[in-house]
Short mmCIF file of the C-alpha atoms (twelve columns), coordinates in Angstrom:
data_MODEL
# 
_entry.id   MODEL 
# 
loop_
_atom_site.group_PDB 
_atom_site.id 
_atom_site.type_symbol 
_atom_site.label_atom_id 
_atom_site.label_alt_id 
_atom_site.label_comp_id 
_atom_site.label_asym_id 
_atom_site.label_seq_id 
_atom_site.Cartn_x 
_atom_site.Cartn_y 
_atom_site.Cartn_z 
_atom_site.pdbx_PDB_model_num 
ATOM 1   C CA . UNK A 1   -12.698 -20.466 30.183  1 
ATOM 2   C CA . UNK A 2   -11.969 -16.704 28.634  1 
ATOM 3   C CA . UNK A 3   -8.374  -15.824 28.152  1 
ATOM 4   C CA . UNK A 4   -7.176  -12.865 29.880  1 
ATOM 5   C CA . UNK A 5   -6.739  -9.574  28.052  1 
ATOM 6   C CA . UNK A 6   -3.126  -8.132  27.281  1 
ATOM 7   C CA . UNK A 7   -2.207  -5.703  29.466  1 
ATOM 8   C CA . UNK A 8   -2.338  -2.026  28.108  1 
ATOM 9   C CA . UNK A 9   1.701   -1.173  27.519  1 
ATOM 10  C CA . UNK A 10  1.565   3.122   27.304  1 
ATOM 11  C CA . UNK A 11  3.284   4.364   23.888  1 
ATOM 12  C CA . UNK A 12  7.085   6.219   24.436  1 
ATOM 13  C CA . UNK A 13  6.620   9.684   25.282  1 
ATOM 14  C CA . UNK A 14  7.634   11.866  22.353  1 
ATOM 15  C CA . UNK A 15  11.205  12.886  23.911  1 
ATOM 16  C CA . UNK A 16  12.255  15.513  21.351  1 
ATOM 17  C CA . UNK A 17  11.128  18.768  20.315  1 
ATOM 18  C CA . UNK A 18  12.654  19.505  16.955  1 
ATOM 19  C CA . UNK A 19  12.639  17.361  13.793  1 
ATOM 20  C CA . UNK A 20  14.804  17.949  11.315  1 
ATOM 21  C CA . UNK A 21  15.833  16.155  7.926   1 
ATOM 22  C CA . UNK A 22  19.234  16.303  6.576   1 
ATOM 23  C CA . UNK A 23  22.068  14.561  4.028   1 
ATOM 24  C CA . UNK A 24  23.137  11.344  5.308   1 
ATOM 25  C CA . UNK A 25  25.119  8.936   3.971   1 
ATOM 26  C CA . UNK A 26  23.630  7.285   0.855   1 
ATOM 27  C CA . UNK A 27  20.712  9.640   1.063   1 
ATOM 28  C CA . UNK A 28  18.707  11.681  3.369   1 
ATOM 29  C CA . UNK A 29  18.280  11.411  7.447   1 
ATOM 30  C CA . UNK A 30  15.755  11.994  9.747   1 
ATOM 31  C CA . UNK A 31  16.926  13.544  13.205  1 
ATOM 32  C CA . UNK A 32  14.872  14.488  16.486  1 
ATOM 33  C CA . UNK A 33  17.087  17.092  18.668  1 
ATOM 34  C CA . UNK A 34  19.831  16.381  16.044  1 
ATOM 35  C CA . UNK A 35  19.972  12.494  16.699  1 
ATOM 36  C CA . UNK A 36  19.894  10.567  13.741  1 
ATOM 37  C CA . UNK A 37  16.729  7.887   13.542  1 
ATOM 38  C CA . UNK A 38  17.271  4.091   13.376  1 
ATOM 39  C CA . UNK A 39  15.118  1.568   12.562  1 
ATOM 40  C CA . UNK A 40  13.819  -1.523  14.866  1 
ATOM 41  C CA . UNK A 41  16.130  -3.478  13.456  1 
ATOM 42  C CA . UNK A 42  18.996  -0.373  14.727  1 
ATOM 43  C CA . UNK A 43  19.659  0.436   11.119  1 
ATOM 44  C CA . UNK A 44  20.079  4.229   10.323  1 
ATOM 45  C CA . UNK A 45  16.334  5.656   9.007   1 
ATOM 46  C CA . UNK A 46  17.631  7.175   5.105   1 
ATOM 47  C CA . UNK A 47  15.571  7.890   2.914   1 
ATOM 48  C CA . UNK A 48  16.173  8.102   -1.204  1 
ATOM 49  C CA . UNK A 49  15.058  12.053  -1.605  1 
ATOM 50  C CA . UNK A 50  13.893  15.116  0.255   1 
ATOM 51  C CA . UNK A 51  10.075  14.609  -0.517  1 
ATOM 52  C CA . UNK A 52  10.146  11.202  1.752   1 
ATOM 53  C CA . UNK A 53  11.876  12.735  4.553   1 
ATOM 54  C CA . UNK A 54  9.598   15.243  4.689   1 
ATOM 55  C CA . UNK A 55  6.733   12.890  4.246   1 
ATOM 56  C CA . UNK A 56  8.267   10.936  7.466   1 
ATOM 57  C CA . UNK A 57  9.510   14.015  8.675   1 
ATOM 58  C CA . UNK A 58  5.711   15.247  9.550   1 
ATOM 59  C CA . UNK A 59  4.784   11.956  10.826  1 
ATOM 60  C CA . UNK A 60  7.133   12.601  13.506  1 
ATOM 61  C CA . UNK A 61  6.137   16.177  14.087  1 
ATOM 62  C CA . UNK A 62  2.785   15.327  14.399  1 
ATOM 63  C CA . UNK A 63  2.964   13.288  17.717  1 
ATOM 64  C CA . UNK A 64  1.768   14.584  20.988  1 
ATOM 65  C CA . UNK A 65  2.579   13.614  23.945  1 
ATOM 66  C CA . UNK A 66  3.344   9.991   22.965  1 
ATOM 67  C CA . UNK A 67  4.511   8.161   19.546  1 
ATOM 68  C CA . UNK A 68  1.984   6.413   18.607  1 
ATOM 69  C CA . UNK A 69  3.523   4.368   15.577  1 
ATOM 70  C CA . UNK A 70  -0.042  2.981   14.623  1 
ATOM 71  C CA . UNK A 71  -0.744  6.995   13.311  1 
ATOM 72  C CA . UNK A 72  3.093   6.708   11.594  1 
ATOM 73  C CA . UNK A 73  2.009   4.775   8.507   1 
ATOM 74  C CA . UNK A 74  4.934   5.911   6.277   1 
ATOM 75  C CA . UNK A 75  7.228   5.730   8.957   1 
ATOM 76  C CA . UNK A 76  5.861   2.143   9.332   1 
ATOM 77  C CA . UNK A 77  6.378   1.415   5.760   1 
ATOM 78  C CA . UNK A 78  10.264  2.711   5.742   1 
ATOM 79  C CA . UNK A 79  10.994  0.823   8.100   1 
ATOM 80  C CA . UNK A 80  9.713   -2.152  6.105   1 
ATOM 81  C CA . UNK A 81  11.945  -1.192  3.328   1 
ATOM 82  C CA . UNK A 82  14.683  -1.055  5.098   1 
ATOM 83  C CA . UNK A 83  14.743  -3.653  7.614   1 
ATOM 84  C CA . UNK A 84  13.065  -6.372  5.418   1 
ATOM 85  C CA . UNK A 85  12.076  -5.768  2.183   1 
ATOM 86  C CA . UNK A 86  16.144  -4.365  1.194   1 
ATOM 87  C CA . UNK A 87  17.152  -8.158  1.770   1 
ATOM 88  C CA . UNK A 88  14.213  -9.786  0.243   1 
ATOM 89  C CA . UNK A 89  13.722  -8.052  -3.220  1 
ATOM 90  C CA . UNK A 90  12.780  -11.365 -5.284  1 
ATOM 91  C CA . UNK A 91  10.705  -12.673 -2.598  1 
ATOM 92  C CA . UNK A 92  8.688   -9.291  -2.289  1 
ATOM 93  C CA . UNK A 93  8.257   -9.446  -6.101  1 
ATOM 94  C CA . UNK A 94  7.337   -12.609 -6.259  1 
ATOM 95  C CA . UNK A 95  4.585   -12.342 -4.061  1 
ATOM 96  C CA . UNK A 96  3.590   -9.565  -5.855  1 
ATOM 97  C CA . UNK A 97  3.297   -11.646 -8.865  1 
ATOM 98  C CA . UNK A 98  1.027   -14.647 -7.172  1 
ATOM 99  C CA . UNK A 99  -1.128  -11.783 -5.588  1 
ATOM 100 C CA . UNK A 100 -1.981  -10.778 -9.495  1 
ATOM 101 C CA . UNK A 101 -2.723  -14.422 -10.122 1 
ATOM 102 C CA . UNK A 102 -6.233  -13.699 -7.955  1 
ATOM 103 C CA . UNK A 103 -6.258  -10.347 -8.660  1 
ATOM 104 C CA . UNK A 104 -9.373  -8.620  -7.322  1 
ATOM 105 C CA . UNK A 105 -10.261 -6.332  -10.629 1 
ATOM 106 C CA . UNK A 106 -10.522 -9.713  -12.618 1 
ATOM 107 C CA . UNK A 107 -13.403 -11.804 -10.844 1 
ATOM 108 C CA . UNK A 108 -16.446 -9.789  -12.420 1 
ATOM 109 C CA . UNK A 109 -19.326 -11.129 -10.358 1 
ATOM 110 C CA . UNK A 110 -22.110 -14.002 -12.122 1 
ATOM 111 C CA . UNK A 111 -25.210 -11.962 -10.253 1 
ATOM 112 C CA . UNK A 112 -26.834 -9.520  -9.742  1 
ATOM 113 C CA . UNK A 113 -27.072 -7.415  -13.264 1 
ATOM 114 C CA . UNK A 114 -26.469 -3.983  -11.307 1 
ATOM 115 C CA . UNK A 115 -22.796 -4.939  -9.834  1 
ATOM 116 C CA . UNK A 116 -22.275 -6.544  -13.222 1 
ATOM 117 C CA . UNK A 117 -22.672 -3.342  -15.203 1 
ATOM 118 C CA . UNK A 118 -20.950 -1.660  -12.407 1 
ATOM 119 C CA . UNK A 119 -17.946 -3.919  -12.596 1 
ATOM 120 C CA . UNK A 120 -17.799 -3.525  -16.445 1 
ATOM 121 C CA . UNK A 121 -17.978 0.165   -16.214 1 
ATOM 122 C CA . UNK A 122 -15.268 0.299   -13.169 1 
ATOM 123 C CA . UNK A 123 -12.980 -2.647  -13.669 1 
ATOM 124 C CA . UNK A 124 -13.128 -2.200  -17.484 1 
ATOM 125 C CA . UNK A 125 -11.417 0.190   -17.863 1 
ATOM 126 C CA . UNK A 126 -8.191  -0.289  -15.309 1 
ATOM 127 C CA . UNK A 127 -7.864  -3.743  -16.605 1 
ATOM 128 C CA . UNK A 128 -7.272  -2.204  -20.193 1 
ATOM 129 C CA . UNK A 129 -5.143  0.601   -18.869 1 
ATOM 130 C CA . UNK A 130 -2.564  -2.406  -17.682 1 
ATOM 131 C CA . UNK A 131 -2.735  -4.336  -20.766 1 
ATOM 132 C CA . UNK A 132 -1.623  -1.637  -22.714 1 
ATOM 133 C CA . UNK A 133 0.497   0.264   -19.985 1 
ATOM 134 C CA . UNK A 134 2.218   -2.922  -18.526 1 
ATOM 135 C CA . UNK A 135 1.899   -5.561  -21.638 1 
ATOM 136 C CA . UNK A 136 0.045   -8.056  -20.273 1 
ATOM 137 C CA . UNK A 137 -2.736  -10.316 -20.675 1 
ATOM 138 C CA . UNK A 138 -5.495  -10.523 -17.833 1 
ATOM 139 C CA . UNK A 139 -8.303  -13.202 -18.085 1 
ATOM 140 C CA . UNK A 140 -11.392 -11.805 -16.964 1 
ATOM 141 C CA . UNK A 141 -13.291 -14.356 -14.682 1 
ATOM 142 C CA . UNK A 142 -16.719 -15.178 -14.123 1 
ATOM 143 C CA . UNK A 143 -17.889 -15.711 -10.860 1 
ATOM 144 C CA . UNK A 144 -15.978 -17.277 -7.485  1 
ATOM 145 C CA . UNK A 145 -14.189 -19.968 -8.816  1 
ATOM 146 C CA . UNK A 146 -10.413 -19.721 -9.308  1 
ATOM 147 C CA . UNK A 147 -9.027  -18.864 -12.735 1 
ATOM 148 C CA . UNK A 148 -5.364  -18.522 -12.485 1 
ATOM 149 C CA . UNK A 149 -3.695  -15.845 -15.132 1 
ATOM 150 C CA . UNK A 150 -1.401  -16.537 -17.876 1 
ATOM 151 C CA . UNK A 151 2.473   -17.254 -16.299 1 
ATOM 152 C CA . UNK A 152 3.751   -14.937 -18.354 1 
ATOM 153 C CA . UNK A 153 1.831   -12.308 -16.859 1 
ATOM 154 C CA . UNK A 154 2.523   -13.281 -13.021 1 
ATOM 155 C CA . UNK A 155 6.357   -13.122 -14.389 1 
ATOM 156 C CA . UNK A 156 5.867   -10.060 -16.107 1 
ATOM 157 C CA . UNK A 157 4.399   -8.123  -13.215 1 
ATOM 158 C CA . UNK A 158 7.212   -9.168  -10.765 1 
ATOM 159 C CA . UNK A 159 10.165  -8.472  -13.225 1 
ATOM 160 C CA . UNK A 160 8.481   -4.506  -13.543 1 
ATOM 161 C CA . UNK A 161 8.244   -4.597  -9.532  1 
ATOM 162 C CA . UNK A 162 11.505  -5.680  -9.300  1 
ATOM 163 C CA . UNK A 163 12.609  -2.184  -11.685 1 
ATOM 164 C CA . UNK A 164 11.732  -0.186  -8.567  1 
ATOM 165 C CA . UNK A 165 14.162  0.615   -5.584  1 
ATOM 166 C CA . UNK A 166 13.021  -0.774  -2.137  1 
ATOM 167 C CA . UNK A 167 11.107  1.875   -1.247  1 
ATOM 168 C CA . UNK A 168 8.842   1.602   -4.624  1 
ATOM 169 C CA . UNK A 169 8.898   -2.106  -4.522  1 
ATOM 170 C CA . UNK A 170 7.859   -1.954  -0.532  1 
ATOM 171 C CA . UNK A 171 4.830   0.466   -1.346  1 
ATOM 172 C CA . UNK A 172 3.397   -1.490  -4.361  1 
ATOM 173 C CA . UNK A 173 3.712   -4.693  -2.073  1 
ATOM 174 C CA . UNK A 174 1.659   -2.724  0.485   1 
ATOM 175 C CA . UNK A 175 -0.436  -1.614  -1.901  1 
ATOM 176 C CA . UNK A 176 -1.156  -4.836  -3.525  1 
ATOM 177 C CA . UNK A 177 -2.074  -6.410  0.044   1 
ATOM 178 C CA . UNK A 178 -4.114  -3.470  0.739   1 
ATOM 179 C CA . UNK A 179 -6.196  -3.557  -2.235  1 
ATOM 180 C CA . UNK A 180 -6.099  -6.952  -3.388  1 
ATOM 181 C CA . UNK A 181 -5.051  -5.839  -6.537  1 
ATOM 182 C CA . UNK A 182 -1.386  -5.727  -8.156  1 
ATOM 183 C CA . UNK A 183 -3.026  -4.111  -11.002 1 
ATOM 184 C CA . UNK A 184 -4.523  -1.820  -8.728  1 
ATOM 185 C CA . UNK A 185 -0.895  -1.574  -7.101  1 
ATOM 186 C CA . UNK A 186 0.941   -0.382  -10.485 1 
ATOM 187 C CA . UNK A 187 -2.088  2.162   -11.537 1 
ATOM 188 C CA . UNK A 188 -1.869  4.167   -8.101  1 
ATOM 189 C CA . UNK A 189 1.900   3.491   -8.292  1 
ATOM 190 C CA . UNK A 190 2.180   5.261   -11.493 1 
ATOM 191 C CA . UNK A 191 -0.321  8.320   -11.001 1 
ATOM 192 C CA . UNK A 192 -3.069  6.086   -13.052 1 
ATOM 193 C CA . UNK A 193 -5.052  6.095   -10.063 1 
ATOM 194 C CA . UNK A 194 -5.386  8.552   -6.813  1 
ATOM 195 C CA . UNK A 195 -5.664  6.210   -2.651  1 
ATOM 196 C CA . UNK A 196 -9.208  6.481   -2.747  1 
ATOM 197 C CA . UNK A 197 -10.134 5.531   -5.867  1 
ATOM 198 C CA . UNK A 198 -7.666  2.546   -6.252  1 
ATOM 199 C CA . UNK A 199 -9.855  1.729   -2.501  1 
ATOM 200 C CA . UNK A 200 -12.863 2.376   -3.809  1 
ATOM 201 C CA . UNK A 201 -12.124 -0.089  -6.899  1 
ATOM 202 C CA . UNK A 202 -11.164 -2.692  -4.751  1 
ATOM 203 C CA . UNK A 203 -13.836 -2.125  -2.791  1 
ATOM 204 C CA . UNK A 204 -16.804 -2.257  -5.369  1 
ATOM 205 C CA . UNK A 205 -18.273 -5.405  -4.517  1 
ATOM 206 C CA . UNK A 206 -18.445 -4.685  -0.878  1 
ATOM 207 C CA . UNK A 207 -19.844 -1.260  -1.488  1 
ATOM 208 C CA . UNK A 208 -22.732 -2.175  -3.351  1 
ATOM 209 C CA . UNK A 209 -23.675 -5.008  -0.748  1 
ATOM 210 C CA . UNK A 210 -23.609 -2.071  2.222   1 
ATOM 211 C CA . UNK A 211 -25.913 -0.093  -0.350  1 
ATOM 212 C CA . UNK A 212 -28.474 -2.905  -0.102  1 
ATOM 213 C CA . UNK A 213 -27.721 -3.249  3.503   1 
ATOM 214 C CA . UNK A 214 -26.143 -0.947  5.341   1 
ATOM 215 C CA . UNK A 215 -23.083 -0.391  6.731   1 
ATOM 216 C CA . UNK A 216 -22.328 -1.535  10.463  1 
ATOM 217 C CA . UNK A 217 -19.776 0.465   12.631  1 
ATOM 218 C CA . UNK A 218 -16.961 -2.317  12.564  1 
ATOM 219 C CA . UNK A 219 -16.542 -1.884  8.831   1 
ATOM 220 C CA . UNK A 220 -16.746 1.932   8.717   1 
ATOM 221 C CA . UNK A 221 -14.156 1.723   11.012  1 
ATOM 222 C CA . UNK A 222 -11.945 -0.545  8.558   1 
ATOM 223 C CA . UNK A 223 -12.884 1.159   5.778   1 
ATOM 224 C CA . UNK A 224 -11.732 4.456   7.370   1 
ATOM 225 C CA . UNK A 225 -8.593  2.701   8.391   1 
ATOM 226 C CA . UNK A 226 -7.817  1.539   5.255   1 
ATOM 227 C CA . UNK A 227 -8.336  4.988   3.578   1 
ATOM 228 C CA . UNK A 228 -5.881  5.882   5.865   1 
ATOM 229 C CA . UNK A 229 -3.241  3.786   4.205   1 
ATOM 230 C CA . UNK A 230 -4.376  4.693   0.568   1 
ATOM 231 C CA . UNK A 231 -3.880  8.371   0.724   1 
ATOM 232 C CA . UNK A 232 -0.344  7.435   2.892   1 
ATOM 233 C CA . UNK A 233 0.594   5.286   -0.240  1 
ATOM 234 C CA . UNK A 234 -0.615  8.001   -2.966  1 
ATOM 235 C CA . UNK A 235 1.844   10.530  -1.121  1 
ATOM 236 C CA . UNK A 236 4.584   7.903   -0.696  1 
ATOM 237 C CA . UNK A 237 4.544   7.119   -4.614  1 
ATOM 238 C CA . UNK A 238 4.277   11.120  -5.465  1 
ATOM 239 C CA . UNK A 239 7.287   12.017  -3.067  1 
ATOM 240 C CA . UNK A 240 9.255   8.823   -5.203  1 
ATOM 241 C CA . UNK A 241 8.178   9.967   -9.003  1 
ATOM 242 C CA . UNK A 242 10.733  11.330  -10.692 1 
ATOM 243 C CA . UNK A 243 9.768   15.402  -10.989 1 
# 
């Protein structure tokens, strides 16, 4: 017996013509026809500066006909910060923090010698870049079997998440799902790294299989949507860097 397919709900219409950013209480608003923005949750949409209500700002300018919120992912992710993450800092931190105890950058493959050297070469050098830029210690693994990192690490990567406000600490979160990678996370969170090479990174392994053979339309299609996210979060982390 197949189950029945969900039934296609149409997006809103896009009801408003003009969008329009503006000082708000605690920060900056986002307004359509002069109507401030809320959240799912019905909170009011304020951002921390200019540059990520502009960000938004185009998101919402963008849509057609309809808003399409899976094409919104910054708008996606503020609303994250605001309706969850802003009442779960530790939590989001500490997640961060068990994410880095698998972190992707660390396993260096057993076989073949190509992805070997091409791990070394790759992961080498980011893995060195957060030792010295974030003090810690990360045990490079050999092959698929768990290794967990030193605690003090894990603690010391969720104590420098929680330094950022909930917009910084909701992006590296995001970021660390995305890639696999907390270390990954920080680099691309602090202008070490640009979206598509932090992707590419965490995508080495799977790149050099779809050298050997080939890549099939399903994971272009990730791929392409996860790019998507990577360049969102590169803009998101630019528009919250101090000038």
């Amino acid at each position: 017996m197949t189950g029945k397919l969900a039934p296609y709900v149409e997006p809103p219409r896009r009801f408003y013509k003009v969008v329009t950013t503006g000082q708000a209480a605690d920060g900056i608003g986002l307004f359509l026809d002069g109507k401030p923005v809320r959240t799912p949750a019905g909170k009011p949409l304020i951002l921390p500066n200019p540059a990520l209500a502009d960000m938004l700002a185009r998101e919402w300018d963008a849509q057609a006909t309809h808003i399409e919120m899976a094409k919104m992912p910054a708008t996606r992710l503020a609303f994250t910060a605001i309706d969850f993450v802003g009442e779960a800092r530790d939590a989001t931190a500490a997640e961060i923090g068990r994410y880095a105890g698998a972190d992707a950058v660390c396993y260096f493959a057993d076989s073949p010698t190509a992805l070997i050297e091409r791990q070394v070469q790759h992961w080498g050098p980011v893995i060195e870049w957060a030792e010295q830029a974030l003090g810690v210690s990360c045990v490079r693994v050999t092959g698929i079997r768990h290794q967990e990192q030193h605690a003090a690490t894990l603690l010391k990567l969720a104590r420098l998440a929680e330094e950022h406000d909930d917009f910084g600490l909701t992006g590296l979160a995001h970021a660390t799902a995305l890639f696999g990678s907390a270390i990954l996370a920080f680099a691309l969170g602090r202008g070490e790294l640009g979206g598509q090479a932090a992707l590419d990174l965490s995508r080495l392994d799977e790149m050099f299989q779809q050298e050997q053979w080939g890549v099939d339309e399903e994971a272009a299609e990730r791929t392409a949507n996860m790019l998507v996210e990577a360049l969102m979060l590169e803009r998101w982390f630019e528009a919250l860097r101090p000038d």
